[in-house]
C-alpha positions in Angstrom: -0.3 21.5 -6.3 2.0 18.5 -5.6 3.6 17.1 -2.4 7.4 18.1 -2.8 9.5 15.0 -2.0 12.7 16.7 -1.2 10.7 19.4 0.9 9.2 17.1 3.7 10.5 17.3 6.6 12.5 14.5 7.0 14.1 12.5 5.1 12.3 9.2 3.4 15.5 7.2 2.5 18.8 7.9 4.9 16.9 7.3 8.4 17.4 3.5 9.3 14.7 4.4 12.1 12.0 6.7 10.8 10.0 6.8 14.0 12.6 6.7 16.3 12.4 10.4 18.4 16.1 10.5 19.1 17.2 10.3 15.2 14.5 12.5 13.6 12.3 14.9 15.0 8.3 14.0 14.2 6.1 15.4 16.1 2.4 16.3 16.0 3.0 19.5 13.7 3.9 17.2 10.7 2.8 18.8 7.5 3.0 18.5 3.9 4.4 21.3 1.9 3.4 22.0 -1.6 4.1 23.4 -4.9 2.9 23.7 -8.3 3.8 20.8 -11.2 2.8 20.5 -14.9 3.6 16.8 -16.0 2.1 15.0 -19.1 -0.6 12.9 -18.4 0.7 9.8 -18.9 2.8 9.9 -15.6 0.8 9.1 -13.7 0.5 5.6 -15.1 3.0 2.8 -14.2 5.4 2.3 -17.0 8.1 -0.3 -17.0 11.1 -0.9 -19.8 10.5 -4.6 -21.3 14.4 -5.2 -20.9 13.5 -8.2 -18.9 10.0 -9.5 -20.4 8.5 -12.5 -18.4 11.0 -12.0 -15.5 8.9 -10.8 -12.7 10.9 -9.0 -9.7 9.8 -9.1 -5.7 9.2 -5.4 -4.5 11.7 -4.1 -2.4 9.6 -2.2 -0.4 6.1 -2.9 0.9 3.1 -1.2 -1.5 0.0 0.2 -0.5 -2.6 -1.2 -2.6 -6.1 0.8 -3.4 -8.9 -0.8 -5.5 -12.1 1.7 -5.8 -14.8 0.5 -7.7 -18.5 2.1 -7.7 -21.7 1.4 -5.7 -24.2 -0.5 -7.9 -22.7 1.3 -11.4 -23.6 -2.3 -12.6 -27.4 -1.6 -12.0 -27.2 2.0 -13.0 -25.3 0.5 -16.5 -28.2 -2.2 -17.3 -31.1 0.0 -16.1 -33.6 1.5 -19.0 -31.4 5.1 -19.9 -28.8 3.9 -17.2 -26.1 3.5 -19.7 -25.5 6.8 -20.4 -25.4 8.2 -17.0 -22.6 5.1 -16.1 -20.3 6.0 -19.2 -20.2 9.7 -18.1 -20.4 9.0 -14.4 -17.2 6.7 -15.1 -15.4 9.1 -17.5 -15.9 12.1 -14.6 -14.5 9.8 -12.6 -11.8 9.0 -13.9 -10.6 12.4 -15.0 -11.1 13.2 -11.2 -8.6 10.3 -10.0 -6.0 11.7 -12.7 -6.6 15.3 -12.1 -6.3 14.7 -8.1 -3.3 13.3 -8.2 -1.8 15.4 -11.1 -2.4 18.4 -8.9 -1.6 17.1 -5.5 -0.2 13.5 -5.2 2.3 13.1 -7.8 5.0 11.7 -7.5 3.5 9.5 -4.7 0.7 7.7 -6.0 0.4 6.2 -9.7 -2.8 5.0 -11.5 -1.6 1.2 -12.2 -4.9 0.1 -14.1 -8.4 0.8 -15.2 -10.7 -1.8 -15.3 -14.2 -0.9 -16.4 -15.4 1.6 -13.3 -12.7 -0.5 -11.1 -9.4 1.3 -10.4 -6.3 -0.1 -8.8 -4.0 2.6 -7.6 -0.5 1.8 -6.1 1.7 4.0 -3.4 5.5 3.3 -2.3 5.8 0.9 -4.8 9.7 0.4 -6.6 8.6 1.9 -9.5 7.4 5.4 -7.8 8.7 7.7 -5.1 9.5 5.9 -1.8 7.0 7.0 0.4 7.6 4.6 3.4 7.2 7.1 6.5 3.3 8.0 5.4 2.4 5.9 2.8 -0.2 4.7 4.7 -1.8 8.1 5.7 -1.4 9.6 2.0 -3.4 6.8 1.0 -6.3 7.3 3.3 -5.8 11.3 2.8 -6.3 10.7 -0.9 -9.0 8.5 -0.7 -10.9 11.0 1.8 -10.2 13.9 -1.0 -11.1 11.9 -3.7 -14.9 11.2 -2.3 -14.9 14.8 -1.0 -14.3 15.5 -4.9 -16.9 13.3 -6.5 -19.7 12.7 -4.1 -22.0 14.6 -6.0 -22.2 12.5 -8.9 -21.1 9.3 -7.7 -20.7 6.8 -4.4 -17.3 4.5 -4.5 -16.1 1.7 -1.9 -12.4 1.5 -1.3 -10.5 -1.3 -0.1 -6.5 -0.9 1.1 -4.0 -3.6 1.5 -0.1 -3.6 2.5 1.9 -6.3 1.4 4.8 -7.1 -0.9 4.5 -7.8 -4.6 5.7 -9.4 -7.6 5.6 -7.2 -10.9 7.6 -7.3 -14.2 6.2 -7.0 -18.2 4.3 -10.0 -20.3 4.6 -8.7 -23.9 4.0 -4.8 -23.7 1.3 -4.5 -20.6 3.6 -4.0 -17.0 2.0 -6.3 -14.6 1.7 -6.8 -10.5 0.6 -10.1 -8.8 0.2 -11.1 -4.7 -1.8 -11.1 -2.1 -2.0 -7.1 -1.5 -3.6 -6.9 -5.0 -6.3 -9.6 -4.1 -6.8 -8.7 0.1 -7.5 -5.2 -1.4 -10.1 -6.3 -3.6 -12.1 -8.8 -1.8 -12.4 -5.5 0.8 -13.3 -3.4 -1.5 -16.3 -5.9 -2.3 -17.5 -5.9 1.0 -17.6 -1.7 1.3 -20.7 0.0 1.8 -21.2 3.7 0.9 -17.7 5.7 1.3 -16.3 3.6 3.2 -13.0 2.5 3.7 -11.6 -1.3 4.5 -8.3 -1.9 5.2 -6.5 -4.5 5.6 -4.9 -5.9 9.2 -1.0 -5.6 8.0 -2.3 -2.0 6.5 -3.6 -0.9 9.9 -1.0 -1.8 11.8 1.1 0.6 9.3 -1.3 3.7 9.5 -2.0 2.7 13.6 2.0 3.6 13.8 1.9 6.4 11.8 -0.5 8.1 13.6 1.9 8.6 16.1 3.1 11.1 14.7 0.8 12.8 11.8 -1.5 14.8 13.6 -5.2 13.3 11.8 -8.7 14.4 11.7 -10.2 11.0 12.7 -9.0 9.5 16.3 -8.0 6.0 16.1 -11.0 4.7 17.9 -13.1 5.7 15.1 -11.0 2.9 13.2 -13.2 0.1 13.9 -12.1 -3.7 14.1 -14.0 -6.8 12.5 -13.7 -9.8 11.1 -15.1 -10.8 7.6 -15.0 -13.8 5.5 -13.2 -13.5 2.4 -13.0 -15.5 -0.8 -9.6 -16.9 -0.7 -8.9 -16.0 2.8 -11.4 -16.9 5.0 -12.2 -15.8 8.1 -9.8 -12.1 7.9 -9.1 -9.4 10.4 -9.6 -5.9 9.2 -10.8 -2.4 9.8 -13.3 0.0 8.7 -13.0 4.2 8.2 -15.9 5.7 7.5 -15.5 8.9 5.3 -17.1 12.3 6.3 -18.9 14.3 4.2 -16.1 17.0 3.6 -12.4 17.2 4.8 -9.1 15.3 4.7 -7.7 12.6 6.8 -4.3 14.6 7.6 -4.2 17.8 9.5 -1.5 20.2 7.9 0.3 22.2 10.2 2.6 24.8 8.2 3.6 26.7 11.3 
């Protein structure tokens, strides 16, 4: 099942004031309707025409950045008969990032790169469906059904960032640089166990939304901190830990 873009209710790219309660009615009943899709794989990868090689372009809008990467695959990988288990861990994996959002996510979110057992994923970026009234909630929904889907074979730490980027070709590979991609992987780094690290711009997206998207989690169970990271020092940011079963959004199709 897929997320229908021109069945939610409201509309993503005519409303110059998404949460405004006069112009379009949100309330706490939001919900997500869905529908059945059968696209080719390869869809669900970011592909860009070279028209323009070496000219990179600013985003127009602001992207949700997620970079999940395994707990300790890296011992598992060098441990005696580890090897193995990390290849077919990481292939499971992988097919269960692709399948998730084949069947539920698409046209949102796309698969930008694979590096080793380290995926970057990208929402509302120019290149995909705008997405800017819940971008920030589909990305935590996914990540919560994306552990719910693959605890029992692996662990994963997820870091989140919000931010503008620069992205364009070099030869034939379609490339992103900024300071979402990086924030969202030095938190990812600092992730224990499932759970989630987002970034203060990110926060203050999803804190808005939350308004109005009726959620499983309260946003006192957000928690505030401040780490050092590489690059950016001393950093606001928030942590979501992920329950054992269930999604971040509550749908409401009444």
């Amino acid at each position: 099942m897929s997320i229908l873009y021109n069945k939610c209710p409201f509309n993503t790219n005519t409303n110059p004031n998404p949460f405004s309660t006069t112009s379009i009615n949100l309330s706490k009943q939001f919900y997500l309707i869905f529908d059945l899709i059968d696209e080719p794989l390869d869809l669900f990868y970011t592909y860009i025409p070279m028209e323009n090689d070496g000219i990179f372009t600013e985003s127009k809008l602001k992207v949700v950045i997620i970079c999940i990467d395994f707990v300790d695959s890296t011992a598992t990988l060098i441990s005696q008969g580890g090897s193995l288990l990390s290849i077919d861990n990481s292939i499971k994996f992988h097919k269960a990032i692709v399948q998730l959002i084949r069947n539920v996510y698409y046209p949102f979110i796309y698969l930008h790169e694979v590096i080793g057992d380290s995926f970057i994923i990208a929402l509302n970026a120019d290149w995909a469906y705008t997405s800017e009234i819940f971008c920030a909630s589909l990305a935590i929904n996914f990540i919560f059904d994306l552990v719910k889907n693959t605890r029992h074979f692996v662990e994963i730490r997820t870091g989140v960032s919000y931010g503008t980027l620069y992205y364009g070709t070099i030869g034939s590979t379609f490339r992103f640089f900024g300071k979402p991609i990086n924030m969202a992987s030095r938190l990812e780094n600092k992730c224990l166990v499932n759970e989630i690290i987002i970034g203060k711009d990110f926060y203050n997206k999803l804190n808005l939304e939350m308004e109005y998207i009726s959620t499983t989690i309260h946003k006192t169970e957000i928690i505030k901190q401040t780490l050092n990271l590489k690059g950016f020092g001393d950093t606001e940011c928030y942590k979501i830990n992920i329950p054992e079963n269930g999604t971040f959004i509550s749908y409401n199709n009444n």
